[in-house]
Structure formats: C-alpha cells, structure tokens
C-alpha positions as CSV (number, residue, x, y, z in Angstrom):
1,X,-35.5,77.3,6.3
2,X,-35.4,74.6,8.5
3,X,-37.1,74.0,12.1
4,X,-34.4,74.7,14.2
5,X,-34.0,77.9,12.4
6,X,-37.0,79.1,12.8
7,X,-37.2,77.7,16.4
8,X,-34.3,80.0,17.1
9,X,-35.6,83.2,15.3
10,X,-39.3,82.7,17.0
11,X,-38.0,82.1,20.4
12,X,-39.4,85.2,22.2
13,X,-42.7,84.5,19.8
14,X,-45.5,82.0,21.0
15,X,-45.8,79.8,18.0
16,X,-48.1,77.5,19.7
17,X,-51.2,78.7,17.6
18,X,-49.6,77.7,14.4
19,X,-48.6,74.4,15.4
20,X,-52.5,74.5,16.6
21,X,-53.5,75.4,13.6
22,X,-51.3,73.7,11.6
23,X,-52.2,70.4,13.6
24,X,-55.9,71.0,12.1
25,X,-55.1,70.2,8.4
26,X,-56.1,67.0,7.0
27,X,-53.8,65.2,5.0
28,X,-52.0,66.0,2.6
29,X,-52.5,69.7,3.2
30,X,-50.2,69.6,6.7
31,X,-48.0,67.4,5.1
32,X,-46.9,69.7,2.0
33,X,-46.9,72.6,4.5
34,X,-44.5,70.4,6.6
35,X,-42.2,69.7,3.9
36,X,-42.1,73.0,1.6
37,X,-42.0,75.5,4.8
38,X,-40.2,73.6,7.4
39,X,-38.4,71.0,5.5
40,X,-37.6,73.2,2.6
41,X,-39.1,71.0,-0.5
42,X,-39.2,72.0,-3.8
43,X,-43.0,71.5,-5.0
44,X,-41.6,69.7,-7.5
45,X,-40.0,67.5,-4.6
46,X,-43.2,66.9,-3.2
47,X,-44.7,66.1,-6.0
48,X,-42.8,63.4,-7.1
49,X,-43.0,62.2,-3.7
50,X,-46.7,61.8,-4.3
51,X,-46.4,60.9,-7.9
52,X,-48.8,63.5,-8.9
53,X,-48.3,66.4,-11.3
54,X,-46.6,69.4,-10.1
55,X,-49.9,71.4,-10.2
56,X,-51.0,69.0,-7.9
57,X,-48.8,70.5,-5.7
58,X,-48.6,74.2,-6.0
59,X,-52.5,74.0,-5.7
60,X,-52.6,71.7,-2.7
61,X,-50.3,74.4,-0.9
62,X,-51.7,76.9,-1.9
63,X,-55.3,75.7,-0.6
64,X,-53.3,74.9,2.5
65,X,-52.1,78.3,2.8
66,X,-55.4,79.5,2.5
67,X,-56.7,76.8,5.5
68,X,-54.1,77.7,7.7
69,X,-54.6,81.0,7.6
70,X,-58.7,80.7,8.1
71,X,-57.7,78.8,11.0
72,X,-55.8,81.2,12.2
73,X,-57.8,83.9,12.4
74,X,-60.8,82.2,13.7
75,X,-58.7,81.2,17.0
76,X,-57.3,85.5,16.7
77,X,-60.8,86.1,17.5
C-alpha cells in the first residue's frame, strides 16, 4: 500500500500521532517501517538494500513494530 493510499483512506483519521511516533525511531528501525509499510518492500528488498541477512530484517521490523507501538501508547495516555 502506498502513501497516497493510505492518505486517501485515513483522511477523516488524525494520523499525526503516528507520523509523531513514527518520527521517534532511530535508524534503521523508521527506515524499514518506511519502506515495508509505506513503500511496500519486500524484507527481502530491504535487506539486500542493507546487505544484511534477511533475518536481519524481519527482526529489525519486527522490534520496530514493537517501538512504535510503545510509543504509541505512551502519548494515548
């Protein structure tokens, strides 16, 4: 799914927490959340594009998953 899309299904939704949120992961974690979710990467994609295994990957979006969604519900609260 690409930005636009999601842009035009989100309209009547604030999204401006997750792109707060979002803009609170170091890098690489925003980065692989940038190109698997919005960009629509494979893992395997991204991890040839940092020449690292694709374990590397799965586990480095999963993990950013997990920080966005701390980061989430801390600023819910």
């Amino acid at each position: 799914m690409k930005l636009e899309d999601i842009e035009q299904v989100t309209s009547d939704i604030d999204v401006s927490p997750l792109y707060e949120a979002l803009s609170t992961l170091k890098s690489p974690y925003r980065e692989i959340i940038q190109l698997h979710v919005f960009d629509g990467y494979s893992l395997k994609e991204i991890s040839k594009k940092y020449n690292k295994s694709e374990s590397f990957a799965k586990v480095a979006f999963l993990r950013a998953k997990k920080m966005l969604r701390e980061e989430l519900m801390k600023n819910e609260m």
